[in-house]
N, C-alpha and C positions, 0 to 999 in steps of 0.2 A: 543423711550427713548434715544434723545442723548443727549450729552453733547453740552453746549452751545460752542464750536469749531465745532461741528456738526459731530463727531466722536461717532459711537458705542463704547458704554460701555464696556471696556472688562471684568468685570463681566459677563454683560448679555450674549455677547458673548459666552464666556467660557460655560457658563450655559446651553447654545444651541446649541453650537456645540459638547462638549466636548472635552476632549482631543485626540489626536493624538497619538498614540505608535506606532511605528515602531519597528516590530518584524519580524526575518529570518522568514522564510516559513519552517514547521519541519521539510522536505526531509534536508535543510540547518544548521540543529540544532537539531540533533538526540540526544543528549543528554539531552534534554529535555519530553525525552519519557518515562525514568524511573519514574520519578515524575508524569508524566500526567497519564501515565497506574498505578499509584499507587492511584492518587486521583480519576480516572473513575472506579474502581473496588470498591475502600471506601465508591461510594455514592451509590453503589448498594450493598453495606454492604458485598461484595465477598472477603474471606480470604483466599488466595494460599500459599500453603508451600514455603517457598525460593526457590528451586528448580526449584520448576514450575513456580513462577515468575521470575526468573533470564531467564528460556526458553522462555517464553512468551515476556521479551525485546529481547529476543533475537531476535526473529520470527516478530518484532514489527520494526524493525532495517530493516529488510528486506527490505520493502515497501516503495513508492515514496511518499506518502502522499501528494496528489496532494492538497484535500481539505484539508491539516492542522489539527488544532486538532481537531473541530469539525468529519474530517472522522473519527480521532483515536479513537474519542470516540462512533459515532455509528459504528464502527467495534467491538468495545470494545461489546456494547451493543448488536450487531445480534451475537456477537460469545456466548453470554451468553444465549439469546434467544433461539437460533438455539440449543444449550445442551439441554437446560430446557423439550422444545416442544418435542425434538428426545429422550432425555430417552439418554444421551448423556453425558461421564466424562466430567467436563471441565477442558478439556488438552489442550496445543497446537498442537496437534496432529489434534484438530476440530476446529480449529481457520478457519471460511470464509477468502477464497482470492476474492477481490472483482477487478471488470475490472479498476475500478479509483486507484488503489493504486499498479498497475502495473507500471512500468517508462517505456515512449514509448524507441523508438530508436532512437539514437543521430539524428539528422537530419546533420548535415555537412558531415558527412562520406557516400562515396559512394561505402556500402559493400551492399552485397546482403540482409542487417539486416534491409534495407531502408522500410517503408511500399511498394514505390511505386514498388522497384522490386518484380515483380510477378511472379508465380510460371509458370506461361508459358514463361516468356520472362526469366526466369533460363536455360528451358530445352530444347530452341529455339536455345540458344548460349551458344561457350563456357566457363568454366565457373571454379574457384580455385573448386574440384570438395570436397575438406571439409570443405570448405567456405559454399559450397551450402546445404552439408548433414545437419550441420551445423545449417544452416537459416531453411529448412523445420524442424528438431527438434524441434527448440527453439520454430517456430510459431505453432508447432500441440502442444509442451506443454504450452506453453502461452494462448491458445487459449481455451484448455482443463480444466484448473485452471482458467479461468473465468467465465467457465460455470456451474463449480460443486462449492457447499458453502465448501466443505473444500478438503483438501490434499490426505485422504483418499480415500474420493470418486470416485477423478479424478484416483488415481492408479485402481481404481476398474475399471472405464469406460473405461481404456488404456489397462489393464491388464498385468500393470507393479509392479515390487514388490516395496515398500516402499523405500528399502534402492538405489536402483535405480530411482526412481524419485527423493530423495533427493540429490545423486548424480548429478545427470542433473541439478536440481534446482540451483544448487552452480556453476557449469559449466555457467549457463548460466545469472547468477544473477537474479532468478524468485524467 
């Protein structure tokens, strides 16, 4: 279907492509998270007191959101889940931390926060010696909040108290 110049129609075009939008990636546009976690909770009919949803952007602010809204929203959705099945408040308190919405580590910096420094080639040379306490922290609690679906959990498997791992958490931007 072209035009007699032999040019697709951009009707049809349009029609089959679609349009194009260009939009920041949320890690780049966190303000757009209050609204998304208001309209992911509305289509599951979920009603939080202000409170707990002012906590809940809070907790939401945190995270890299690698996959965008899509992840926001099934986090949204296992953290509801995850209450429903466990017999579970839903607080932020049981919000899953999942391994994608982690932010790695800068890659240009060459601190001991690199993946590729490893914890033998730490303890092989010398080394900013709270640089390194440092990096072994951050990667047993990063590591540890990957593994457990929520916050509580991982203090339970650490056997660290709450207000201590939320401390470090903030230390270390986890």
């Amino acid at each position: 279907v072209e035009s007699e110049l032999g040019h697709f129609l951009v009707d049809i075009r349009t029609r089959m492509m679609g349009l194009d939008i260009h939009l920041l990636p949320l890690r780049q546009s966190k303000q757009d998270i209050l609204p998304l976690a208001a309209l992911a909770l509305s289509k599951k009919n979920i009603h939080l007191d202000d409170e707990e949803f002012d906590q809940l952007v809070k907790k939401l602010h945190e995270f890299h959101w690698k996959g965008n809204i899509r992840q926001l929203f099934k986090s949204i959705d296992a953290w509801i889940l995850t209450c429903e099945f466990q017999d579970l408040p839903l607080t932020v308190e049981n919000f899953p931390v999942f391994k994608g919405m982690l932010e790695g580590p800068p890659e240009s910096s060459a601190s001991p926060a690199q993946p590729i420094f490893e914890f033998d080639q730490l303890v092989q040379r010398d080394s900013d010696f709270d640089e390194a306490i440092s990096w072994v922290e951050k990667t047993i609690l990063s590591h540890a909040l990957r593994r457990h679906p929520s916050v509580a959990d991982c203090c339970k498997a650490l056997n660290i108290s709450r207000s201590a791992m939320d401390a470090r958490r903030r230390k270390y931007g986890l």
